[in-house]
NUKETOR-938197 format. One line per field, with one value per residue (C-alpha): residue number from 0; x, y, z. Coordinates in Angstrom, 3 decimals. Layout:
BEGIN
num = c(NUM/...)
east = c(X/...)
north = c(Y/...)
up = c(Z/...)
END
This chain:
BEGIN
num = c(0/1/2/3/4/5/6/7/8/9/10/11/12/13/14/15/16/17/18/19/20/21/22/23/24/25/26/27/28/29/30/31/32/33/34/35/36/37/38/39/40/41/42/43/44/45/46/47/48/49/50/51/52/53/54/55/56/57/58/59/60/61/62/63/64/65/66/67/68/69/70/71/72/73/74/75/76/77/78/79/80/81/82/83/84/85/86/87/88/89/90/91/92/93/94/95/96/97/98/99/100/101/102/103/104/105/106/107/108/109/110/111/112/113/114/115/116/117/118/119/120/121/122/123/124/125/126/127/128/129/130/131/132/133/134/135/136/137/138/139/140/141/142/143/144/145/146/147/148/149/150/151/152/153/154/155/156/157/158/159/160/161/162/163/164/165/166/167/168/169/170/171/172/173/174/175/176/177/178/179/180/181/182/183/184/185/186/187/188/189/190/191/192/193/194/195/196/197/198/199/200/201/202/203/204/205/206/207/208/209/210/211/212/213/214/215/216/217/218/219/220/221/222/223/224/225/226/227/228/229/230/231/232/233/234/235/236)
east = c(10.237/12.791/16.757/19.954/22.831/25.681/28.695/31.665/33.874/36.975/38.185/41.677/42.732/45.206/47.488/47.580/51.291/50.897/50.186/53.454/53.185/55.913/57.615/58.474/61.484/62.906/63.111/65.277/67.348/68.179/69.281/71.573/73.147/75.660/78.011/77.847/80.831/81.254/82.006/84.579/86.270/86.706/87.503/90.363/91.836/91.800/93.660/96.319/96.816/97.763/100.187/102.118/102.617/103.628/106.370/108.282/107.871/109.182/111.997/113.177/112.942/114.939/117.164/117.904/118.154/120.865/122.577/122.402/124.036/127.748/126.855/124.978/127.768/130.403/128.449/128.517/132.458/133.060/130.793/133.268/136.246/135.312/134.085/137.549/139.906/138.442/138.032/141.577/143.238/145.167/143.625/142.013/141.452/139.318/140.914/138.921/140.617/138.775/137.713/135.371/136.465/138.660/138.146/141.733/143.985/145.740/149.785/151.072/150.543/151.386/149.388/149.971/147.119/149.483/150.608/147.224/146.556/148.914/147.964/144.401/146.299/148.485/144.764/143.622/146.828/147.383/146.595/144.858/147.073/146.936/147.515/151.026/152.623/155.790/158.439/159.572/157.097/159.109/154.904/154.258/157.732/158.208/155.632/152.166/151.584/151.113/153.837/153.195/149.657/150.484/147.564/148.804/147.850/145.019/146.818/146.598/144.155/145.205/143.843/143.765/146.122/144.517/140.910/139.611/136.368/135.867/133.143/133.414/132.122/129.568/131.525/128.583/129.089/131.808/132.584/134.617/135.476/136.591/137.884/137.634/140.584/140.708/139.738/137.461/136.200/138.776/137.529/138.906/140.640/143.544/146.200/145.042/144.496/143.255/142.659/139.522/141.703/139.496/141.602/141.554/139.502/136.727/137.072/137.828/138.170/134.753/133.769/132.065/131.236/129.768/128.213/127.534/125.272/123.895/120.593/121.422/123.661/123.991/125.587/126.785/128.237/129.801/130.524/133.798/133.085/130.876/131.021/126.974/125.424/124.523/123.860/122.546/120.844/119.679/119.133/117.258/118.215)
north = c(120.132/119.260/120.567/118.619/121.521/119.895/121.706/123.013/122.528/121.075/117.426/116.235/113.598/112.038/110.941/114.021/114.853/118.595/118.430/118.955/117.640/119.110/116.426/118.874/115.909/116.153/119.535/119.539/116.696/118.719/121.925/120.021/118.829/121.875/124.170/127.675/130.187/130.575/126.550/126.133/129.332/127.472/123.857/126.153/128.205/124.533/122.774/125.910/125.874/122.007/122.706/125.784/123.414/120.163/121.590/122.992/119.312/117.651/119.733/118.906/115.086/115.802/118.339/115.408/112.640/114.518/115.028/111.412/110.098/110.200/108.760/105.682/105.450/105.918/103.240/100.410/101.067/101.121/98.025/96.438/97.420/96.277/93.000/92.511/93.406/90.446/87.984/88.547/89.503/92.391/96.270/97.867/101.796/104.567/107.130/110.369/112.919/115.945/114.233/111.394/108.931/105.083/102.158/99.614/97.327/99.798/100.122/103.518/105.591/108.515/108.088/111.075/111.012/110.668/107.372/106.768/107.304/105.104/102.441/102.611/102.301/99.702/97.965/98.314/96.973/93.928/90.646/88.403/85.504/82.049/79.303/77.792/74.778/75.022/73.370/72.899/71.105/67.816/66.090/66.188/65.812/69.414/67.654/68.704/64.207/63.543/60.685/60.159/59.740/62.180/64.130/68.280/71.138/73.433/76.444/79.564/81.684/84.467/88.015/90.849/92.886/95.505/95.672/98.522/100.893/104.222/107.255/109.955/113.459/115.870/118.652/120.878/119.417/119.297/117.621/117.697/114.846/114.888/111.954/112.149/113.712/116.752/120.155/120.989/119.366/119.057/120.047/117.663/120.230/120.033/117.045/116.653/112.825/111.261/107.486/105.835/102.745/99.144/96.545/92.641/92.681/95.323/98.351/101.638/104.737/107.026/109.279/112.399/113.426/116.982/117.129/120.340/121.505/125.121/123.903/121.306/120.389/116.507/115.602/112.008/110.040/106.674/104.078/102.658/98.978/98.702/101.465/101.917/105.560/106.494/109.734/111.857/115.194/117.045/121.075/122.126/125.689)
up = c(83.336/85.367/84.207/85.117/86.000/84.652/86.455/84.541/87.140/85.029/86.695/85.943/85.520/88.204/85.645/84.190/82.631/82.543/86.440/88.259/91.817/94.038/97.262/100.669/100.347/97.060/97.443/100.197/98.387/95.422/97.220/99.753/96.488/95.573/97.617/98.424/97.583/101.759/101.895/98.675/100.090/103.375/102.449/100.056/102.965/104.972/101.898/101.990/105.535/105.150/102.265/103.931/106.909/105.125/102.843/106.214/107.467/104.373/103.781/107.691/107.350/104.136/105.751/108.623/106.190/104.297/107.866/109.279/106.175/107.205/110.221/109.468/107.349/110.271/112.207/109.504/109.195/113.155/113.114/110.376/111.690/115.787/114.552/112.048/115.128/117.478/114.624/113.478/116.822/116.035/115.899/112.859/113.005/111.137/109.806/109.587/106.974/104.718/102.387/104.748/106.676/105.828/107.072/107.866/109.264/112.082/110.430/111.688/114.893/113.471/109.860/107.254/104.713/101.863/103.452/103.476/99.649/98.875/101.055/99.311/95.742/97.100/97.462/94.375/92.400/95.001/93.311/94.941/97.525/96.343/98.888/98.315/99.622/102.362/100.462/104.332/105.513/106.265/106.581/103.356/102.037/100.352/97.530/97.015/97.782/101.721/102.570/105.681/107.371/110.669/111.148/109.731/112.081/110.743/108.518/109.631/108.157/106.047/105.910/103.531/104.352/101.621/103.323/103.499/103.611/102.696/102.569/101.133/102.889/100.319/99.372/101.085/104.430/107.239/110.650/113.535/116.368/119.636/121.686/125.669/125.980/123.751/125.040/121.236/118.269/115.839/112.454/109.837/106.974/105.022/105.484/109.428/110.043/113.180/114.273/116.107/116.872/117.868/120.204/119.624/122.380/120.626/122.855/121.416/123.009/122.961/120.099/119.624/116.033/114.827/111.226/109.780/107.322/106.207/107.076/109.674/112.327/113.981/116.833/117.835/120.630/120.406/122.918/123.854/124.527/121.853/119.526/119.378/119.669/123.015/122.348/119.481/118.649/115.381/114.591/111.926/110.940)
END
């Protein structure tokens, strides 16, 4: 009599849940997914490195900024004042003082800043000119009615005689200019007044102006025909 051997060799099942079937792949997949200490300390010292040299560069763009000011504000009153003198033909001026710098009409070679002042409240209290008829005018018969039909000549235009354009200079900042023919940069302090005077015809003589800051120092040169920089430098301290 013939026996069968069954085997008791255990088969499984290849759906088997409590088999655990590990991929060469997904195990290189999940440890790429983290960092290591040596990594975050690296991408750290990178992020610091960036900071500490950013702040430096901030605070200089700032530091210029601050120091450019008066001068882009010097420019648009030059600009003003250059294209007044040839519209109106007859000289306007800036007049640089301690406290900033005024833009005018040009009234007095020898200016005092408390002439000045009270040319700027003379300004501020002048009404406004209203357009009156010349009882004189034999055209129109000293009436406000034409009489006659002769053709009238073209009024003259009238200007403010009041105009004018000021800024003011920071209290933590101060400047000095120099004209071609001075030896040294004034520094403007106390009642000292000078005049940048602009012709009918728009020239002006050429300007150097010296800006000074505790942390920065700017340096400008101005044309004489047109009264554009030509020249300019900055120094961070």
């Amino acid at each position: 009599m013939k026996l069968k051997c069954l085997s008791t060799k255990n088969s499984h099942d290849a759906d088997d849940p409590l088999i655990t079937r590990h991929s060469p792949i997904s195990s290189r997949v999940s440890a790429s997914r983290g960092f290591t200490l040596v990594e975050i300390i690296i991408a750290l010292t990178i992020v610091a490195v960036l900071a500490a040299a950013t702040v430096p560069m901030l605070k200089g763009f700032r530091e210029e900024r601050l120091a450019r000011e008066p001068v882009t504000a010097l420019v648009n009153l030059a600009r003003e004042a250059r294209l007044r003198a040839m519209t109106e033909k007859r000289p306007y001026q800036v007049v640089f003082h301690s406290g900033g710098f005024t833009a005018s009409r040009y009234f007095n070679p020898y200016l005092q800043l408390a002439e000045l002042q009270e040319f700027m409240e003379a300004g501020q209290n002048h009404p406004e000119e209203q357009a009156t008829f010349d009882k004189n005018d034999l055209d129109n018969g000293g009436s406000v009615t034409k009489t006659t039909e002769l053709p009238l000549a073209p009024p003259a235009p009238k200007y403010d005689e009041y105009w004018s354009e000021k800024y003011e200079m920071p209290a933590d900042m101060k400047y000095a200019i120099q004209f071609w023919y001075d030896t040294e940069p004034t520094y403007l302090e106390g009642d000292i007044v000078r005049l940048w005077v602009f012709q009918p015809s728009g020239i002006c003589q050429p300007l150097k102006v010296h800006v000074e800051r505790e942390s920065a120092t700017f340096d400008v040169e101005f044309a004489a025909l047109t009264a554009d920089i030509v020249k300019e430098s900055v120094d961070l301290r």
